[in-house]
N, C-alpha and C positions, 0 to 999 in steps of 0.2 A: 653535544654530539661529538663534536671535536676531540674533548677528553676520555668520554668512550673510545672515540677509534686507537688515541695514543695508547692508552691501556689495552685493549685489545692486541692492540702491535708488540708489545712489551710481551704481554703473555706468549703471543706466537714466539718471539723468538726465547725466549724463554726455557717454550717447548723445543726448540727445535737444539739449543746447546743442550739439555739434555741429553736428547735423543743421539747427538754427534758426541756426548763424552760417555753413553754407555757403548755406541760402537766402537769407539777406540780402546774400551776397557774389555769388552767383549773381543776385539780383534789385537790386542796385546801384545800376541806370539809376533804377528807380523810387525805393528807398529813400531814395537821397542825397540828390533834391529835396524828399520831405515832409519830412525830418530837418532840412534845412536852412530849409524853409519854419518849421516847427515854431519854431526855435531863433530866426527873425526873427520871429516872431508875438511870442515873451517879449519879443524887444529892444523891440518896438515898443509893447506892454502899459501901460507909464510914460507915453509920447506919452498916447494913448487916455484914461486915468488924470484926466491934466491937461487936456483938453478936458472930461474931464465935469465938473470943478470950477466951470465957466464954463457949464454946462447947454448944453453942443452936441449935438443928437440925436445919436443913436450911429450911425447911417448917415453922415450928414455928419462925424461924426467921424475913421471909418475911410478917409473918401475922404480928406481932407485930408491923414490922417499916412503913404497910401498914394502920395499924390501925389508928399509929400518923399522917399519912397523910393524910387519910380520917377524922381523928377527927377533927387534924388544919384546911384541908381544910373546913371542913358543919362550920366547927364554925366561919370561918373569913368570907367564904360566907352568914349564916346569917349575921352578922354584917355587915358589908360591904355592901350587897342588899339593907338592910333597910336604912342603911345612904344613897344607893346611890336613894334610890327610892324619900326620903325624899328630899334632896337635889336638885334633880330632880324638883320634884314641887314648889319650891321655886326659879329655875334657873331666871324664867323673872322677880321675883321682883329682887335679886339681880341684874341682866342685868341693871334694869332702873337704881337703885341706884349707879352701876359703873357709868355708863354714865352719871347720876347727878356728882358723884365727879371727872369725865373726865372735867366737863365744865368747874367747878368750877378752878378747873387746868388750865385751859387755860382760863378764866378770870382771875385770881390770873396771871396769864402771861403776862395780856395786860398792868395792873396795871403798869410793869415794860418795857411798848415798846417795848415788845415782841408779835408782832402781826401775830395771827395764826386763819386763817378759821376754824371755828368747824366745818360746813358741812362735810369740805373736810377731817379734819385729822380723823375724825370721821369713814367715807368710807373707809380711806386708810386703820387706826390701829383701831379695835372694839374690845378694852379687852374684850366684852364677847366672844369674839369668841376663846380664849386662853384658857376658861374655858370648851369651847363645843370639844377644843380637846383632853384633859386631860379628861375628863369624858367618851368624845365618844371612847379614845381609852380602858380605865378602862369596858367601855359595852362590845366592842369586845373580850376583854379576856375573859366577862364574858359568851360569848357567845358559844367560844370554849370549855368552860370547862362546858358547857352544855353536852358533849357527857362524863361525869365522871366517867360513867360504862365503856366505848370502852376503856377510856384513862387508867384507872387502872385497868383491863383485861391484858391491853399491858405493863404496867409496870411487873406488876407479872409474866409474860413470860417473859419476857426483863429478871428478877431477876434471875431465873433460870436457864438461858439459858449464864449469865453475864459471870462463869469462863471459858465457853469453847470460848466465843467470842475470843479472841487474839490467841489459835490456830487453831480453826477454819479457821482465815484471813490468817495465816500465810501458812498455808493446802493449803488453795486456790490458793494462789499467787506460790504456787510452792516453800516454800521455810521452806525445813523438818529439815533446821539446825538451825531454829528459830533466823536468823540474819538480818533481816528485821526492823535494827531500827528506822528507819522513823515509823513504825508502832507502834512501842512501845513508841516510844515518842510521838506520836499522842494521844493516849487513856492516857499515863500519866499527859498530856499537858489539853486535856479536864477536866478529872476529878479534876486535883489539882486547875485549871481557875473556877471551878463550885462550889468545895466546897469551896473554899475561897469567889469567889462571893455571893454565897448566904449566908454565916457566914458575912464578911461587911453590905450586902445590909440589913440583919437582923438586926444587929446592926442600921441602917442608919434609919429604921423603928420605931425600939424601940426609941430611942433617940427626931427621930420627933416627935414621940406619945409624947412622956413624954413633950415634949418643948411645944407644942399645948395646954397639958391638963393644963398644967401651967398657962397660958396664958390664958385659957377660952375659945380656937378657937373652934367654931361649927363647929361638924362632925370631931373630931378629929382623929378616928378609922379611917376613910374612909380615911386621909390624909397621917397617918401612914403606909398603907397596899399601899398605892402609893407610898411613897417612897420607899417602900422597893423593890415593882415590878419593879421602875422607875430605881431604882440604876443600875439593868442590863444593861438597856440602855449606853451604852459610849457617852461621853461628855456632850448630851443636855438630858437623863433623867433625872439628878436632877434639873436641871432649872425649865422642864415642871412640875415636883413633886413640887414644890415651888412655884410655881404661881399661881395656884386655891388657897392657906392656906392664900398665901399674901394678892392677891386682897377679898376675905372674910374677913381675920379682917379689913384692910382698910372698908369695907363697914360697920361691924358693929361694932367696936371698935375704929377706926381712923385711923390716920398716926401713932403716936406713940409705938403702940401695934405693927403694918403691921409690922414697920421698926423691929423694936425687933423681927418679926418672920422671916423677912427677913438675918434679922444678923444672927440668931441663924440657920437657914438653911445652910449659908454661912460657920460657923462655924462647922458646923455636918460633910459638905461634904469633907471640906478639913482637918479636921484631918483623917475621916476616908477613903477618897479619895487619898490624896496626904501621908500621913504617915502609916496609919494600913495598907491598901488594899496594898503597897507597901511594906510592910515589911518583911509582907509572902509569899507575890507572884515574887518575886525577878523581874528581867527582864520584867517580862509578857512573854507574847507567841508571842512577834516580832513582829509586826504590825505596822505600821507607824499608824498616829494620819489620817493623809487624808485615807488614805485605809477604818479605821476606821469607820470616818464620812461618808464615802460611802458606806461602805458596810449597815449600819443602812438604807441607804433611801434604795438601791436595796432590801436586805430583806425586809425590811416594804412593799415595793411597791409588795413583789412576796406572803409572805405567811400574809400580816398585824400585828397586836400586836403583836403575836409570833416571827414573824421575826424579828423584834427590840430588843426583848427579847433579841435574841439565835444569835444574827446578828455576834457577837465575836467570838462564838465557831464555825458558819458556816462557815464563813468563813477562820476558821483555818483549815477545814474540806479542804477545796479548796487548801492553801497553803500547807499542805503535801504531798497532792498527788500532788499537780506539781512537789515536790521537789523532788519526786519518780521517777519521769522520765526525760530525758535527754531533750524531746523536750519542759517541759512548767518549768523547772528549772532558766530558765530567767524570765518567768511571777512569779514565787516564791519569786524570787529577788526584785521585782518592790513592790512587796507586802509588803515586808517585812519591818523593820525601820532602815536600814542600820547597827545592830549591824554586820554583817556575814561580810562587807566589811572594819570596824574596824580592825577586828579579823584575818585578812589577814595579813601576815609580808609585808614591803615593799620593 
């Protein structure tokens, strides 16, 4: 009877995360702006931080690091728009011209008795279609941050509202001795994941800008402002940040150039992927590497762009609170990247 009821309970809730991740996919338009608003209120937390060190009212403070975020934002959205509208209109000549040096590719193939269908591989792998994902996901963002009144409304609330958030949670949960440190390592876990991400991913922007400008690649801004959104992404955003720059100069510079922007990609990512990004963020926040790659398609698939985005810190949203309670402290585990069971004595 007992094992009945636990499966029963399993089933309920079951049902009920369903029923909570088709409303949020169902309610989308709204969700996606507070989540993202939310996630820019942390980045900008630090900003705020550092003003008060200097006694700036908190009013005056929030305007000012609201200012830089509306400046940077109209100013990269112009830029960005216009390359990407540009860009845009010139998609099908570049398309035919990949697809010229696809053939050519695979003639240079047969030369060597490496005999390959162009119809077929053609159907199967369509590099432009790598370029129509990379842009089309660069539209969706740009589509969300269409509502930039709603989203920084809710940032400035968020701001204000920032130092009483942790007792607040604590208030709620019942727990007036402020010893809830799952909670507190949760909010510290987010913010120090965010501001370091975005200080890297910045970095990772600058650097591909500068390498592109170097280089002569068309639409360099636009390539820059991807990698640095892409960086968020774990594992395959900077691939996808990399493959529209590549296959462009290939089309109008050669192989030569492609390969040098391909190196020099390669280069970017693993200093500041495998040594900076690592340097200061010690550990990470636990995640296995599969978790990881999962967690990016579920997000992408529930909130789109954003979710890819924010797909790391959601899901670290999920593994605390399992670790909060007794019954999903096992699904925390599975989640997690096996340091907890190192750290075990034997």
């Amino acid at each position: 009877m007992a094992s009945l009821t636990g499966v029963n309970r399993s089933l309920v809730i079951f049902a009920a995360l369903v029923i909570v991740l088709a409303g949020v996919k169902a309610a989308s338009v709204i969700v996606i702006p507070f989540v993202l608003a939310a996630f820019i209120a942390i980045i900008c937390n630090p900003l705020l931080s550092f003003f008060g060190r200097y006694k700036i009212p908190k009013g005056l403070a929030i305007m000012l690091v609201m200012l830089m975020v509306v400046g940077i934002g109209v100013s990269l959205a112009g830029l960005v728009g216009q390359s990407l509208t540009d860009f845009s209109q010139q998609l099908p000549q570049y398309k035919a011209q990949l697809k010229e040096q696809f053939i050519l590719l695979v003639d240079m193939a047969a030369k060597y008795n490496i005999l390959i269908n162009k119809e077929q591989i053609i159907a199967m792998f369509d590099p432009g279609k790598i370029i129509d994902v990379a842009t089309g996901m660069l539209t969706g963002l740009g589509g969300v941050m269409a509502n930039l009144f709603l989203i920084i409304l809710t940032v400035v609330f968020m701001l204000f509202e920032g130092p009483m958030l942790s007792h607040k949670i604590h208030m709620a949960l019942d727990d007036p001795d402020r010893k809830m440190q799952q909670i507190d390592r949760f909010l510290e876990s987010i913010n120090s994941y965010l501001a370091i991400k975005t200080v890297v991913s910045l970095g990772t922007g600058v650097l591909a800008g500068i390498l592109l400008w170097l280089l002569d690649v068309d639409y360099f801004v636009l390539w820059a402002v991807m990698a640095f959104m892409f960086n968020y992404i774990p594992n395959i955003g900077s691939i996808i940040a990399a493959v529209p720059a590549v296959l462009l100069a290939l089309i109008t510079q050669g192989p030569f150039v492609a390969s040098m922007v391909g190196l020099g990609y390669l280069t970017i990512n693993t200093v500041m992927g495998n040594i900076v990004e690592p340097k200061y963020m010690g550990k990470g926040l636990g995640l296995s590497t599969l978790v990881v790659f999962l967690s990016l398609i579920f997000w992408g698939w529930l909130m789109g762009t954003v979710g890819m985005l924010l797909s790391v810190p959601l899901t670290m949203i999920v593994k605390i609170a399992l670790e909060t309670s007794e019954e999903g402290r096992w699904l925390a585990t599975l989640l997690g990247n096996g340091e907890e069971l190192e750290e075990q004595p034997e």
